[in-house]
ROFI-266923 format. One record per residue (C-alpha): x, y, z; residue in one letter. Coordinates in steps of 0.2 Angstrom, whole numbers, plus 5000, padded with zeros to 4 digits. Example, Ala and Ser with C-alpha at 12.3 -4.5 7.8 and 13.67 -1.06 7.14 Angstrom:
# residues 2
BAMAR   xx   yy   zz aa
BAMAR 5062 4978 5039  A
BAMAR 5068 4995 5036  S
This chain:
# residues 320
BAMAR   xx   yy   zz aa
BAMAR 4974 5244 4380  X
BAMAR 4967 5252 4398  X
BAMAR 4950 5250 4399  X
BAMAR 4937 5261 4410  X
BAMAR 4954 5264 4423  X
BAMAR 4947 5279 4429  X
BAMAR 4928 5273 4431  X
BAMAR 4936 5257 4440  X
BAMAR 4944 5270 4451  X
BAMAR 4930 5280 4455  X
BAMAR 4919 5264 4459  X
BAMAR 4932 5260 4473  X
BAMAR 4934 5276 4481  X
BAMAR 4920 5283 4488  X
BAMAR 4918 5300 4477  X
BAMAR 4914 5313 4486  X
BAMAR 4913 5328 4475  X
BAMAR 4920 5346 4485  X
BAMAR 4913 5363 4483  X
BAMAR 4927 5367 4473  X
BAMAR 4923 5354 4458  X
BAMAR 4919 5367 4447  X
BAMAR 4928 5386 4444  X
BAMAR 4912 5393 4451  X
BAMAR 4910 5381 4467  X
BAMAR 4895 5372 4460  X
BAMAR 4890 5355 4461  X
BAMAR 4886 5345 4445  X
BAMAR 4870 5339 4447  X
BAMAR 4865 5322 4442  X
BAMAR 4850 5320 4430  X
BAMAR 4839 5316 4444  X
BAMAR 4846 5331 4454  X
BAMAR 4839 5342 4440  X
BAMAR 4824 5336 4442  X
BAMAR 4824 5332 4423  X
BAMAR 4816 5314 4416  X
BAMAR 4832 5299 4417  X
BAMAR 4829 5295 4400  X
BAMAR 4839 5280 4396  X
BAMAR 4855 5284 4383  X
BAMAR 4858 5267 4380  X
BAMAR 4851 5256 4366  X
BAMAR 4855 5241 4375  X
BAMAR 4841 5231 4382  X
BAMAR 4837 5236 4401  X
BAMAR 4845 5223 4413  X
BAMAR 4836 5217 4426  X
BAMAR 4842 5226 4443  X
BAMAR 4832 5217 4454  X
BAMAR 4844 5203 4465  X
BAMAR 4850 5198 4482  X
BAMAR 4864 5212 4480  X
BAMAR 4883 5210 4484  X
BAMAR 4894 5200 4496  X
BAMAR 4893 5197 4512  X
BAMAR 4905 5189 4526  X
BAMAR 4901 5187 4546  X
BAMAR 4913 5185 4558  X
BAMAR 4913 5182 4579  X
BAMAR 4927 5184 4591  X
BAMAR 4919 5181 4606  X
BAMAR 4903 5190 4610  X
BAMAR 4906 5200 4597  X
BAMAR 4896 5200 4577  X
BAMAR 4904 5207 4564  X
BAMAR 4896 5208 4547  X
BAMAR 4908 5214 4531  X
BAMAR 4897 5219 4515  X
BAMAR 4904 5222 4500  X
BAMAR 4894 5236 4490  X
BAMAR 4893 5249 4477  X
BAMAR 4896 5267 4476  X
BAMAR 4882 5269 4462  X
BAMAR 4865 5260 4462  X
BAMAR 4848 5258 4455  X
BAMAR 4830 5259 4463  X
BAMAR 4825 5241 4459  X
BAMAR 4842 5234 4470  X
BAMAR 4829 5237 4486  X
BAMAR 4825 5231 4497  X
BAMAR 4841 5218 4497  X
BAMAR 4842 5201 4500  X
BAMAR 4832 5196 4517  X
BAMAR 4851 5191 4525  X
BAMAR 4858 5208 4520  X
BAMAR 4843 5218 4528  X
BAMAR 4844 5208 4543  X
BAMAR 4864 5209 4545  X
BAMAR 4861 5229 4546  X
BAMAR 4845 5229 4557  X
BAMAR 4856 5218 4569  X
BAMAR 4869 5231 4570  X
BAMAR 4873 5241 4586  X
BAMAR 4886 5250 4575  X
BAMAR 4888 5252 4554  X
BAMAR 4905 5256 4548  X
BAMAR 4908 5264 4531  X
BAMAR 4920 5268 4520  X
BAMAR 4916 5288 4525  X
BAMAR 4900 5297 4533  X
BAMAR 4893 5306 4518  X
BAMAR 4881 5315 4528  X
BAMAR 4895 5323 4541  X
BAMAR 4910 5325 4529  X
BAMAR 4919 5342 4533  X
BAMAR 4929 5347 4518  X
BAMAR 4943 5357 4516  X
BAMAR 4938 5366 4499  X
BAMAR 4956 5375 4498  X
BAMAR 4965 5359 4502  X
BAMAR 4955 5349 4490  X
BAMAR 4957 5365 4476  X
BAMAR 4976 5364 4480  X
BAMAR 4976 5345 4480  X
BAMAR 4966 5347 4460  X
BAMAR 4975 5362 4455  X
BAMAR 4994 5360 4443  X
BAMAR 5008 5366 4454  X
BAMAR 5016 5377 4442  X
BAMAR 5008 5385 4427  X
BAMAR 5008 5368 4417  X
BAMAR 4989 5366 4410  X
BAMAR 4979 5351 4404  X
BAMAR 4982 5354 4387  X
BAMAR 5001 5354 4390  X
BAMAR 5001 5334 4397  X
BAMAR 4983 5327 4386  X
BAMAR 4986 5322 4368  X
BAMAR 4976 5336 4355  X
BAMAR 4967 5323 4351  X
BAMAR 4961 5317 4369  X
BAMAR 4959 5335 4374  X
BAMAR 4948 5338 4358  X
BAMAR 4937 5325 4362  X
BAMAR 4936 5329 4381  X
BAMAR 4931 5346 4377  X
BAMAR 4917 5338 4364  X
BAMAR 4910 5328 4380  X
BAMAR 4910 5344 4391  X
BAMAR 4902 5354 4378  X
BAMAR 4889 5340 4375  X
BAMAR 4884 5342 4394  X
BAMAR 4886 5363 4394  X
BAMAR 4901 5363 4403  X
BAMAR 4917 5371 4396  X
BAMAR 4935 5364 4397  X
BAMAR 4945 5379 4397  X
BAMAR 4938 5383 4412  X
BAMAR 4947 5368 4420  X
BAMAR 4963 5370 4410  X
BAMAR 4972 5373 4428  X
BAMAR 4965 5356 4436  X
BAMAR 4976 5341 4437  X
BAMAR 4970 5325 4426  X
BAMAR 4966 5316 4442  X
BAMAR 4953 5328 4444  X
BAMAR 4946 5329 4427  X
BAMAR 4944 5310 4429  X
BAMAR 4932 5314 4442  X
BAMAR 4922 5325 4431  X
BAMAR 4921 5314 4417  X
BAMAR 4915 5302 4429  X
BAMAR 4900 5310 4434  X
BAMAR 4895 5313 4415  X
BAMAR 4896 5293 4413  X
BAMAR 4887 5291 4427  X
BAMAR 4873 5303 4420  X
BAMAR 4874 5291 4406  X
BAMAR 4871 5276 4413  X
BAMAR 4855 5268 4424  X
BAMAR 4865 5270 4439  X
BAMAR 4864 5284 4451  X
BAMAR 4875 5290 4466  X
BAMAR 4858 5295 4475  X
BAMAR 4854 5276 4474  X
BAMAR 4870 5269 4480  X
BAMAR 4871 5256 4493  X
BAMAR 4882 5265 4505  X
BAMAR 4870 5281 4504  X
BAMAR 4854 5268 4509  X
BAMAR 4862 5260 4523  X
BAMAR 4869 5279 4529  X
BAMAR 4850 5287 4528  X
BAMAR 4844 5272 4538  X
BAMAR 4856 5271 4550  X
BAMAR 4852 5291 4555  X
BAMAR 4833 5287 4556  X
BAMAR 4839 5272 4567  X
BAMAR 4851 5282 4576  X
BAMAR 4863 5269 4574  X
BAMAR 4882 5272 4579  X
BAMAR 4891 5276 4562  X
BAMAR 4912 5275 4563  X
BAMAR 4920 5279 4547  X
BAMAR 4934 5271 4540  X
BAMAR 4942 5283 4531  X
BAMAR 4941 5301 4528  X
BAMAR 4940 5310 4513  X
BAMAR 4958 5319 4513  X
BAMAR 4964 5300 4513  X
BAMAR 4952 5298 4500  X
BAMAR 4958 5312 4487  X
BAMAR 4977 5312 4494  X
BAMAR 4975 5294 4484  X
BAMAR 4970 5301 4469  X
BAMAR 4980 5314 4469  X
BAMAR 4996 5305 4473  X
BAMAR 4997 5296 4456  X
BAMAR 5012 5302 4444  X
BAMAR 5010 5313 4432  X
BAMAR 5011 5300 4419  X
BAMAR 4999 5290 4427  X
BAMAR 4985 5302 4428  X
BAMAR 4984 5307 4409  X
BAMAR 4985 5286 4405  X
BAMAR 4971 5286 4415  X
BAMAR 4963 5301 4411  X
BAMAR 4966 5297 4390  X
BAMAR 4961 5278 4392  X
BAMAR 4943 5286 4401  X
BAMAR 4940 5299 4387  X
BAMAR 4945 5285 4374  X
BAMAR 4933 5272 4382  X
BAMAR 4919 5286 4386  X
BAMAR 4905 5280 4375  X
BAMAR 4906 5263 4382  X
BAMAR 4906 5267 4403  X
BAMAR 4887 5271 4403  X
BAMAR 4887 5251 4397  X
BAMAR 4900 5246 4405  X
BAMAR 4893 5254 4424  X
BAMAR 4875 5247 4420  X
BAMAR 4883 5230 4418  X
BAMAR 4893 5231 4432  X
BAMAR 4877 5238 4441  X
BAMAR 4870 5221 4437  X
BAMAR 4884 5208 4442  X
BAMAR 4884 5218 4457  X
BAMAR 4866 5216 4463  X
BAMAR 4866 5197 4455  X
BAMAR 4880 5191 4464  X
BAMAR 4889 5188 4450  X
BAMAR 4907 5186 4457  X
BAMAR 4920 5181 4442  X
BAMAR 4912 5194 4432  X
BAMAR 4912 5207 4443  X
BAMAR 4928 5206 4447  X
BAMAR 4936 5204 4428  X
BAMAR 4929 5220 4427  X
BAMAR 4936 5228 4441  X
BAMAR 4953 5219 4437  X
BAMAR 4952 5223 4419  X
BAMAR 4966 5236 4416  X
BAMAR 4976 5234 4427  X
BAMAR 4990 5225 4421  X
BAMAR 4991 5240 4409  X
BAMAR 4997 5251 4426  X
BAMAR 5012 5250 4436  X
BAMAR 5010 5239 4451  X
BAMAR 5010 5253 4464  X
BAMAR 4993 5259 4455  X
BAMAR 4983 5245 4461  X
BAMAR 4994 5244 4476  X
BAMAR 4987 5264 4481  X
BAMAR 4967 5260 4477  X
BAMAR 4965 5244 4485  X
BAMAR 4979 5234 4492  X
BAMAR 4986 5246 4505  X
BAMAR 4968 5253 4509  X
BAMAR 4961 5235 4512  X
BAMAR 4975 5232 4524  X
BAMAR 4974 5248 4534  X
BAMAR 4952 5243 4537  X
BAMAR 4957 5224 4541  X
BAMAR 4970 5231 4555  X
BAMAR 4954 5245 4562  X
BAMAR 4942 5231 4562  X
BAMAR 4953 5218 4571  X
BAMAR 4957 5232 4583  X
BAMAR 4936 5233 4584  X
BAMAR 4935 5215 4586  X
BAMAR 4950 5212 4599  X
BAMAR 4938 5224 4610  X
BAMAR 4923 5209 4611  X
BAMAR 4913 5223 4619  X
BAMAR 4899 5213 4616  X
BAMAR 4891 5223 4601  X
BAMAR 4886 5220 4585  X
BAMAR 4896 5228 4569  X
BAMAR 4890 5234 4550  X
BAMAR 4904 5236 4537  X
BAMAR 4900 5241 4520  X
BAMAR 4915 5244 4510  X
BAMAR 4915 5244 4491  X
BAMAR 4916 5226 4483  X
BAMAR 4935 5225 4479  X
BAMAR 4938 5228 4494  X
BAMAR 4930 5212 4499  X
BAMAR 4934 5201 4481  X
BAMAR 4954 5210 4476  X
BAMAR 4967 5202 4487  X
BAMAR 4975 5208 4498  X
BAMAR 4956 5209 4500  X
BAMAR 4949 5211 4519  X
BAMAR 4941 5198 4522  X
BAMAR 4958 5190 4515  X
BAMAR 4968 5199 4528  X
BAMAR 4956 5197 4542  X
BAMAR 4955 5178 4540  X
BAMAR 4978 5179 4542  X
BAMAR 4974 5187 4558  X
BAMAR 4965 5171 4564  X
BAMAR 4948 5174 4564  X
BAMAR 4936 5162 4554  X
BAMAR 4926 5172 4539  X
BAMAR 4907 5164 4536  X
BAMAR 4902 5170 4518  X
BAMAR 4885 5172 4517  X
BAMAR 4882 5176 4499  X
């Protein structure tokens, strides 16, 4: 059975939510965006957040640093600050590189409407299962939203949705996550920040997935829905705790239930494409220091970069 595909997913992407994420352009505000009191839905008892935090590579070519870090999207107060290495790997840095700028992304609303939107007048109720649409509509109605309102959104999209309410769910917050740290800091440091990606590469991904695909991930992420608050807060914890094997069973987990060229749109083919810009960065040796923070299968799923870096001939140090 697929586990948490479309959490997994939207852990390695960076999710930037568009204008148009609702019929009425409007945001879905986390619980701390409300303003409202995060009171913990989980009966679990709280894991302890506080570690070194991910994993991190350094790698010279000539007079030039590079340091890869491998992060997460979603985070917790207590992960800060990070580990003494960590801090000092960015305070080092001339120039930080992430996945995407958050604070200067310039979104197409249509193209991204047109990217979420069916083609033809096929609707969500036509490709999900009555009994997954049911209990996705149960979910939206529990968190005052409506899904006939989205009936015209492709599942992709719907997963992105889904995703938000589990991450209300769960101890972990966007607004805490690593890459938005470093990016604040990095303004107030008036650092050099090169993106990686953009965000039209980023949804054209999601996006891109078959039919067929999209609802088995959709219906496994509505099936699984009451475990992913769980599931995020533990993976929240392997994260910041550096625990490896873990971590990466749960990112893993799943996907031999997908064709191959699932995994091979997410990560592989992404990882590939950031090792050839950072070896064109590196071949430069301009002499500067560099601070990549990607999300950790980037770093941990081969073709993993610094996997791909290391078959271009430069030696990788792991640090933690």
């Amino acid at each position: 059975m697929m586990k948490r595909l479309m959490a997994i997913f939207l852990l390695i992407v960076v999710l930037v939510v568009a204008g148009c994420s609702s019929p009425n352009h409007e945001l879905i505000e986390s619980e701390g965006a409300k303003g409202q009191d995060n009171e913990q839905q989980i009966s679990e008892p709280a894991l302890d957040y506080e570690g070194n935090g991910g994993f991190l590579w350094k790698v010279l070519h000539g007079k030039t640093t590079m340091y890869v870090y491998g992060t997460i999207h979603l985070g917790h107060p207590d992960f800060y600050p990070l580990a003494s290495g960590i801090e000092k790997a960015y305070e080092d840095a001339d120039v930080i590189l992430p996945e995407i700028n958050m604070f200067k992304v310039d979104v197409n609303e249509e193209k991204i409407k047109e990217m979420a939107l069916f083609e033809d007048d096929t609707t969500l109720d036509d490709v999900l299962s009555e009994a997954s649409y049911a209990k996705l509509s149960e979910i939206f109605e529990a968190h005052e939203m409506t899904l006939a309102d989205y009936n015209h959104f492709q599942p992709w999209f719907l997963g992105t949705l889904l995703n938000q309410i589990s991450n209300e769910e769960s101890e972990l917050a966007p607004e805490y996550g690593v890459d938005l740290y470093f990016l604040q800091r990095a303004l107030e440091d008036n650092k050099e920040i090169v993106d990686l990606e953009t965000v039209e590469m980023q949804y054209e991904v999601q996006s891109g997935f078959s039919m067929e695909t999209q609802v088995q991930m959709l219906e496994g992420s509505i099936a699984d829905h009451e475990e992913t608050a769980s599931f995020l807060n533990q993976l929240g914890y392997n994260w910041v705790h550096g625990n490896e094997d873990a971590f990466k069973n749960q990112l893993t987990e799943g996907f031999e239930s997908v064709d191959e060229k699932y995994q091979q749109a997410i990560n592989d083919t992404r990882n590939i494409h950031m090792a050839h810009k950072l070896d064109e960065i590196l071949q430069t040796d301009d002499g500067q220091t560099y601070f990549v923070f990607i999300g950790a299968a980037h770093v941990l799923i081969e073709p993993s970069v610094p996997g791909e870096l290391e078959k271009k001939g430069y030696e990788m140090e792991r640090i933690y």
